[in-house]
C-alpha positions in Angstrom: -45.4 -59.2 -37.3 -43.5 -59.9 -40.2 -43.6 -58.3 -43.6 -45.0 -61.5 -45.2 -47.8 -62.0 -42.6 -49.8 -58.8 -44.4 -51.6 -58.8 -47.2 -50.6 -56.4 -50.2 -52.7 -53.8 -49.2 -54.3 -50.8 -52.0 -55.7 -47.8 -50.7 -57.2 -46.5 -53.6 -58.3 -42.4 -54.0 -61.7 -42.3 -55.9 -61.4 -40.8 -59.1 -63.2 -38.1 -61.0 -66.2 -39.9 -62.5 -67.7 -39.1 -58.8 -67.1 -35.4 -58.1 -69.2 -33.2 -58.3 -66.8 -30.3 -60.0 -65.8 -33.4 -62.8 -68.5 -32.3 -66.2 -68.9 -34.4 -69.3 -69.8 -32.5 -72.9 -69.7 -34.8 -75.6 -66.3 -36.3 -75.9 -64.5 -33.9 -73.5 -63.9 -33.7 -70.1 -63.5 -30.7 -67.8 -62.7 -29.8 -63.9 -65.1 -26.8 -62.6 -63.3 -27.1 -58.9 -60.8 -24.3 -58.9 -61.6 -21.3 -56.4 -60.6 -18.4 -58.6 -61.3 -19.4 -61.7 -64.8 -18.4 -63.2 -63.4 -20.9 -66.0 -63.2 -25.0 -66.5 -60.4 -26.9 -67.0 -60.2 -29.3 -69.9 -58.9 -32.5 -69.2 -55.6 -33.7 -71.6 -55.5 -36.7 -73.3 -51.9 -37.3 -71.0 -54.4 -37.5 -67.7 -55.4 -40.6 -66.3 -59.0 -41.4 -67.2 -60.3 -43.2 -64.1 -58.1 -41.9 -61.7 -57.8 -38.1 -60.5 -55.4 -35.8 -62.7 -52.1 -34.5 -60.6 -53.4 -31.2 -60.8 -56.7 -32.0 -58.7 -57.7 -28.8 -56.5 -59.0 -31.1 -54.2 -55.9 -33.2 -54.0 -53.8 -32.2 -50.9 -49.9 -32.0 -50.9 -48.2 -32.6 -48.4 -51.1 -34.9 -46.9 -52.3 -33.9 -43.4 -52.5 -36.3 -40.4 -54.7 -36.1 -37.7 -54.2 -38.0 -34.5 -57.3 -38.8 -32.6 -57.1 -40.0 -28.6 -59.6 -41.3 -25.8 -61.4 -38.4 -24.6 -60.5 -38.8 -21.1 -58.5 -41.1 -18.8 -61.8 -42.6 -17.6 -62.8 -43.8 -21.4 -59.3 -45.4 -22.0 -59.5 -47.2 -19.0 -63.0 -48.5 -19.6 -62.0 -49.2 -23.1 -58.9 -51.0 -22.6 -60.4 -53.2 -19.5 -63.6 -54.2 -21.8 -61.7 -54.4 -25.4 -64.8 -52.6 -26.7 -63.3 -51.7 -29.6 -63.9 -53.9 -32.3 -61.4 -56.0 -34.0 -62.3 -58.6 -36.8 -59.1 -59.9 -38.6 -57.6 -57.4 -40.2 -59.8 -54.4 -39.9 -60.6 -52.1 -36.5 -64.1 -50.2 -35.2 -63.4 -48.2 -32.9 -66.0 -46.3 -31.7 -65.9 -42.5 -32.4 -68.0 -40.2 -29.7 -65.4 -42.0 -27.2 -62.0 -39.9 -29.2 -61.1 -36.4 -29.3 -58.5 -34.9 -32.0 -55.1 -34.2 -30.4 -52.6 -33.9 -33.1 -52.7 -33.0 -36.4 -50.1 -31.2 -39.2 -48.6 -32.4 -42.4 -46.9 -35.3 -43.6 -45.1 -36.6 -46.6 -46.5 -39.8 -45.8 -49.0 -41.5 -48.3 -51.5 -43.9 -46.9 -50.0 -47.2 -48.1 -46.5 -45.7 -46.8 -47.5 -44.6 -43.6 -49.0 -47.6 -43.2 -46.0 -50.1 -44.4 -43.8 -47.9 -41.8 -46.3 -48.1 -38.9 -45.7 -51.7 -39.4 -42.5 -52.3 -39.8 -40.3 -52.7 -36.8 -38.2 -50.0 -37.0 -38.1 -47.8 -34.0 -38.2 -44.4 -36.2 -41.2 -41.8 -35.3 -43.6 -41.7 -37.6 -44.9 -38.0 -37.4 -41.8 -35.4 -36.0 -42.7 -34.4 -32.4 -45.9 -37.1 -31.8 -46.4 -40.0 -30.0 -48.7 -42.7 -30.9 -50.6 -44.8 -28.2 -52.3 -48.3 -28.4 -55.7 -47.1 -28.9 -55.1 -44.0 -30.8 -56.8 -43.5 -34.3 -54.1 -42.0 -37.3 -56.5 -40.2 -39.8 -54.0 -39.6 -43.2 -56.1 -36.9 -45.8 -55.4 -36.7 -48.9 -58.1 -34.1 -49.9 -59.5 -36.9 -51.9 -59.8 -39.3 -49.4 -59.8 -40.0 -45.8 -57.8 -43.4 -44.5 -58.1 -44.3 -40.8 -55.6 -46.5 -38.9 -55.8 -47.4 -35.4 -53.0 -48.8 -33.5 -53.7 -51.9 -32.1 -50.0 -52.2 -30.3 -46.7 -51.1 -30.9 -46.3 -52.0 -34.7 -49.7 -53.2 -35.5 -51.9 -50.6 -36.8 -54.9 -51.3 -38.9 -57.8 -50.0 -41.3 -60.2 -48.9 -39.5 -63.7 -47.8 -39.9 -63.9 -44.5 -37.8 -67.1 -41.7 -38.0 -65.4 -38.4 -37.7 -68.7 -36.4 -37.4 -69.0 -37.9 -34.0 -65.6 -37.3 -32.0 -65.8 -35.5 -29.1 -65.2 -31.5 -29.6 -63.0 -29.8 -27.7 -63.4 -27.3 -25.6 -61.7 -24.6 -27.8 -63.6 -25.6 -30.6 -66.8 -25.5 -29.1 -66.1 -21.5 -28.0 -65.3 -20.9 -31.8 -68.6 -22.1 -33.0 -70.3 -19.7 -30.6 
């Protein structure tokens, strides 16, 4: 696909207004969401009003990635001979309790970048080390927000709709919640 077949896409982080550490007194603004501090911090008047500050403890930097696969041979195959995963225009469902998590690290990657590059034709690796299958689900955290892309082809990822409480667990993560 060409760069001109896709629509500008936004992938917008939610801003304060929603959190839970975010507090209102009067006319001022303060985050309660640091760790160690048994003290707020008060918002500048430099600091974006709808958006989240820089300094958001929440906000991850780098972002993680998280690369979720069929769960077994079996499910791919089933998967891929029945299309079951939902495409409509521009947006995928895949459905969840059919993927487990096999990769994950940190990227410099934003979501509207990794998402131009997994698009564009260049032959590049996206993430150092991984491979990305037709199928496969690419989870990019900021700590503010979660995007999900699954890879429709080579070159053709796109948002997708994807329930993480329900992926498979694996079986060293089911011995450490013994």
């Amino acid at each position: 696909m060409s760069k001109k077949g896709f629509r500008q896409r936004s992938f917008a982080e939610p801003g304060c207004i929603g959190c839970d550490a975010h507090l209102d007194f009067g006319l001022s603004r303060y985050c309660a969401g640091f760790k160690n501090k048994k003290r707020r911090k008060a918002f500048r008047k430099s600091d974006p009003a709808y958006k989240a500050p820089k300094w958001c403890p929440k906000r991850k930097s780098p972002c993680e990635y998280r690369i979720y696969s069929y769960a077994n041979e079996q499910t791919s195959a089933l998967a891929r001979a029945f299309a079951e995963d939902e495409i409509r225009g521009e947006l995928a469902f895949p459905m969840a309790y059919r993927y487990r998590l096999r990769a994950e690290g940190k990227t410099g990657l934003t979501p509207a970048l990794f998402f131009e590059n997994a698009n564009s034709p260049d032959e590049d690796p996206l993430f150092e080390g991984e491979s990305i299958e037709q199928g496969d689900v690419v989870e990019i955290d900021t700590g503010l927000a979660q995007f999900f892309f699954y890879c429709a082809a080579s070159h053709d990822f796109r948002p997708a709709f994807f329930d993480v409480k329900r992926v498979h667990k694996t079986a060293e993560d089911s011995k450490e919640a013994c």
